[in-house]
C-alpha positions in Angstrom: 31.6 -24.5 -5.5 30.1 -24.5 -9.1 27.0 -24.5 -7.7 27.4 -21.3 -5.6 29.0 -19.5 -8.4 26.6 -19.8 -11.0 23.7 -18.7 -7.5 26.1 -15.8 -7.4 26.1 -15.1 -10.7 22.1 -15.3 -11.2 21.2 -12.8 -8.1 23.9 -10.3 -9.3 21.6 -10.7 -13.0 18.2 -10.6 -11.5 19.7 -7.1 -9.5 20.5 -5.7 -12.6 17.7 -6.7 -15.1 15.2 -5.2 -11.9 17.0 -2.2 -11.7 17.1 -1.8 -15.6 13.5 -2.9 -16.0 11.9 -1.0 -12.2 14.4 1.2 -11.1 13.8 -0.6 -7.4 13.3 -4.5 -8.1 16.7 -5.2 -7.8 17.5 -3.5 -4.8 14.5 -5.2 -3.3 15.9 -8.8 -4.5 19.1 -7.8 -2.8 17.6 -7.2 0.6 15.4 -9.7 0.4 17.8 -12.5 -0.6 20.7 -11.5 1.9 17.9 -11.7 4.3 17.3 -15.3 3.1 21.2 -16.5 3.2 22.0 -15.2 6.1 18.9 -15.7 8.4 18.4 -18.7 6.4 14.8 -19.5 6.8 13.5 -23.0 5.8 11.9 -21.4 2.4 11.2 -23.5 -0.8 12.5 -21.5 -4.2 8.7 -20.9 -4.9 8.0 -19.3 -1.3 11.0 -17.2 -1.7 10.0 -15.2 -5.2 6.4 -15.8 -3.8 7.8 -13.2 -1.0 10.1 -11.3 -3.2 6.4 -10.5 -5.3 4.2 -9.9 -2.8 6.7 -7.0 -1.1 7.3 -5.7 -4.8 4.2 -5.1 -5.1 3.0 -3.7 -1.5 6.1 -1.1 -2.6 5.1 -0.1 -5.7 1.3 0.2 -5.2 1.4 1.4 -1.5 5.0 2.5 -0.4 6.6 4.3 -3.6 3.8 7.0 -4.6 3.8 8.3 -0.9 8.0 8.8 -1.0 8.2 9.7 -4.5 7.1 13.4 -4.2 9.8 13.6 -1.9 12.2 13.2 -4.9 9.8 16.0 -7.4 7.5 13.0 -8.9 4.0 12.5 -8.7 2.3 9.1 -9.9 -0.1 9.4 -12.8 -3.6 7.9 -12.4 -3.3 3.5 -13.0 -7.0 2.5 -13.7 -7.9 2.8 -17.3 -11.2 3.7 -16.0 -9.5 7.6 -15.9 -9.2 10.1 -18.7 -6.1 9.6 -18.3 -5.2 6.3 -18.4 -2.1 4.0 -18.7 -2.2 1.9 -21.9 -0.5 -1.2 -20.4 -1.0 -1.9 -16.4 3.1 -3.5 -17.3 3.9 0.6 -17.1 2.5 1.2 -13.8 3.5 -2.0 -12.0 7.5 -1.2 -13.4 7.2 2.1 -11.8 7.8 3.7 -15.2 4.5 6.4 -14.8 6.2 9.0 -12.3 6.1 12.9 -14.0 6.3 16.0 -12.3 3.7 17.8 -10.6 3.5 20.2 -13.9 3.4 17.2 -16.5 1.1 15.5 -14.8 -1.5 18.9 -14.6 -0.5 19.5 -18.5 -1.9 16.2 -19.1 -4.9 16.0 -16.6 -6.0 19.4 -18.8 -5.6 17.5 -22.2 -7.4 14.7 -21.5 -10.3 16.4 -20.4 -10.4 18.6 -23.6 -10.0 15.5 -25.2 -13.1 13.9 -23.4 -15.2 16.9 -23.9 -14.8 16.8 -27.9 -14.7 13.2 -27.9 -16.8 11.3 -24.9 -15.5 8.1 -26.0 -11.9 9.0 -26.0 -9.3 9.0 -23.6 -5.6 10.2 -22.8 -3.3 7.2 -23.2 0.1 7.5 -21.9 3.3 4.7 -22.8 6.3 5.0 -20.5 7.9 8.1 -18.8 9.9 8.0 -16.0 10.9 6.2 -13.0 9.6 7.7 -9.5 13.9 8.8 -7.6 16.8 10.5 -8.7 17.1 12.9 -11.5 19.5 11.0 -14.0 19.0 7.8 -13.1 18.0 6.5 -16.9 14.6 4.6 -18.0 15.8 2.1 -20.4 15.4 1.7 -24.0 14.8 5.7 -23.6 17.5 7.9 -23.6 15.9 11.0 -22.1 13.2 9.9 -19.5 15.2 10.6 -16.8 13.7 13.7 -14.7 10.5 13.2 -14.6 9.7 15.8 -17.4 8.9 13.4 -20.4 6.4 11.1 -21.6 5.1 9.0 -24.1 1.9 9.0 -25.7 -0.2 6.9 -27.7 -1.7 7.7 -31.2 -5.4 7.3 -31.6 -6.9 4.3 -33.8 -10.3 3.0 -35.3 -11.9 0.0 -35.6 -14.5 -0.3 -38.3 -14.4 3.4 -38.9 -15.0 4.1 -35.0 -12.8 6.2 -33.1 -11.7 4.8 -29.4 -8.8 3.9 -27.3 -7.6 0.6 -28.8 -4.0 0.3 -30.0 -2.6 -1.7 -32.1 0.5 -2.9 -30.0 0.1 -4.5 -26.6 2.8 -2.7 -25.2 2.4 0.9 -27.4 5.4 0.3 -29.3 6.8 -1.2 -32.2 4.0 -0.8 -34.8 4.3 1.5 -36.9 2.4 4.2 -38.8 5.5 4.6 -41.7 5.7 6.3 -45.0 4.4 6.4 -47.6 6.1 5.9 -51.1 6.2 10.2 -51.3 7.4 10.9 -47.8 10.7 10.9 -46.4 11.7 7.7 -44.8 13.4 8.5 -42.3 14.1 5.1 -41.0 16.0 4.2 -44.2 18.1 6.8 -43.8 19.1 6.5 -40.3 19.8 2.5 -40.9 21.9 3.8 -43.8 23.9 5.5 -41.8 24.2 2.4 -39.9 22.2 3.3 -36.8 20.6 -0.5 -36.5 18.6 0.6 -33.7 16.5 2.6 -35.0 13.7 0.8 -35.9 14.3 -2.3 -32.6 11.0 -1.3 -31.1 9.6 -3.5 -33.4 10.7 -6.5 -31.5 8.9 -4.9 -28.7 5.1 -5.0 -29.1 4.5 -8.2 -27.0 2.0 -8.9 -29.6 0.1 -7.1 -32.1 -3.3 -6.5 -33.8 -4.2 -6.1 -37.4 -7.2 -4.4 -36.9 -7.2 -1.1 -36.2 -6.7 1.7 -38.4 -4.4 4.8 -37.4 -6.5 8.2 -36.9 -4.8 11.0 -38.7 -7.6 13.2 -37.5 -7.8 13.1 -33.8 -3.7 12.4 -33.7 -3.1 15.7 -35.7 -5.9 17.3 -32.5 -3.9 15.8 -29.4 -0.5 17.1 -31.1 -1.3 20.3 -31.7 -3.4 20.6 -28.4 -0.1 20.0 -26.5 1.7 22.6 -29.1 -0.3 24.8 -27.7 0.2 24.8 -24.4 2.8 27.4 -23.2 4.9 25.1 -21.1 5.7 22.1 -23.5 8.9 22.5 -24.3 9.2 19.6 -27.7 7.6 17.3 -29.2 9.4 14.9 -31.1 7.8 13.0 -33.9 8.7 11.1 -37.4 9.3 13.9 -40.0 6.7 12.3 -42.5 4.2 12.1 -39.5 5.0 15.7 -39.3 4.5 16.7 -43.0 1.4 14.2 -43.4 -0.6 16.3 -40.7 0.4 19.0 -41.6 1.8 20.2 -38.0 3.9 23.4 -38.3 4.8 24.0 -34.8 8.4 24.8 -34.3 8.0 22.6 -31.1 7.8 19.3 -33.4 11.2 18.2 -34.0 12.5 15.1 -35.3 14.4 13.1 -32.3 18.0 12.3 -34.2 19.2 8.9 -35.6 20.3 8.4 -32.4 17.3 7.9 -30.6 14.3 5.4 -32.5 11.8 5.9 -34.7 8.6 8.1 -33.4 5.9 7.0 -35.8 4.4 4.7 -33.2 4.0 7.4 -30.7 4.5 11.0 -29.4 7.3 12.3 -27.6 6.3 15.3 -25.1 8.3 17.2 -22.3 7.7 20.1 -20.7 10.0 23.2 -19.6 9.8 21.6 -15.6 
């Protein structure tokens, strides 16, 4: 009885930690898994999440960009070989790289301006949104929920040359703060008690030392997307902001509600 409980009770986790994390892993895990206890197939544990993998990934490389424009989203390109290029491969196999036909043409444009001033350098994106249902939200986010928003990474050097390293594994979590004479923001909003504001921190999944950030050609890809007449905000760290000197009224500071932005750049367009 224990036993079957605490099977229960694991399934119903894995469910939601899948949906959380993919949007459809746990749904898959549910099928799949009812399939097992009630067809009961002579399956080892390991042949069973063997099989759960192996369909997770037929749907999300195969399956899911074919239904997704069905729903308004288009995938964006997965080899970093393209200008415009995931920063972590973990974005595109959690199905967390879906945009809108418009994003994803605002973005195709920018990283070939990009390319063209800068052959070395390419368009890195972080998370945006999840490929069905306007809504449906994209955890830790709070607004990548209609395929209109996307993350992008800052540009770095090593040894003085530019290029497309980062300094996190996963994009997030380290930091480009302030200095002694800017505003820091983050003490504020933690003085105010908002604790989360600076919990990307714990989510790197590792980190180097070095690179060095690029004021330069971060202050270029900022107000190259400023620019363009169908972004609709950029959110940023308000010393970030006042460091590079960006005036555009589309720059805004993202609330204490939300988490820092001084590891990346916020940017959603009007549809």
């Amino acid at each position: 009885m224990l036993k079957s409980i605490a099977a229960t009770l694991f399934h119903i986790s894995m469910v939601f930690l899948l949906t959380i994390l993919t949007q459809i892993g746990g749904l898959l895990w549910f099928v799949l898994f009812l399939f097992f206890k009630f067809k009961k197939p002579h399956y080892t544990k390991a042949r069973k999440i063997t099989i759960f993998g192996c369909c997770y990934l037929l749907a999300t490389l195969l399956i899911i960009p074919l239904v997704a424009p069905l729903f308004g989203r288009v995938p964006l390109p997965i080899l970093k070989s393209n200008l415009l290029r995931p920063h972590s491969y973990m974005t595109c196999l959690a199905n967390r790289h879906y945009v809108t036909k418009t994003l994803k043409a605002e973005l195709e444009v920018l990283a070939k301006d990009i390319h063209q001033d800068q052959a070395e350098l390419k368009l890195s994106y972080l998370d945006a949104c999840f490929p069905f249902i306007d809504g449906f939200p994209l955890l830790p986010h709070l607004s990548h929920n209609d395929g209109r928003k996307i993350d992008l990474a800052f540009y770095y050097t090593k040894d003085g040359k530019r290029g497309n390293l980062k300094p996190a594994h996963s994009g997030y979590g380290v930091y480009e703060g302030p200095r002694k004479n800017e505003r820091n923001q983050t003490q504020i909003c933690k003085g105010q008690n908002y604790w989360q504001y600076d919990f990307s921190k714990f989510l790197t999944f590792g980190s180097r030392t070095d690179l060095e950030f690029d004021p330069i050609q971060t202050r270029e890809l900022i107000n190259s997307i400023a620019k363009r007449k169908l972004t609709h905000k950029i959110l940023l760290e308000p010393h970030l902001k006042s460091r590079l000197k960006l005036g555009s009224d589309k720059i805004r500071f993202q609330g204490c509600h939300s988490v820092r932005h001084d590891d990346h750049v916020h940017y959603q367009v009007y549809n």
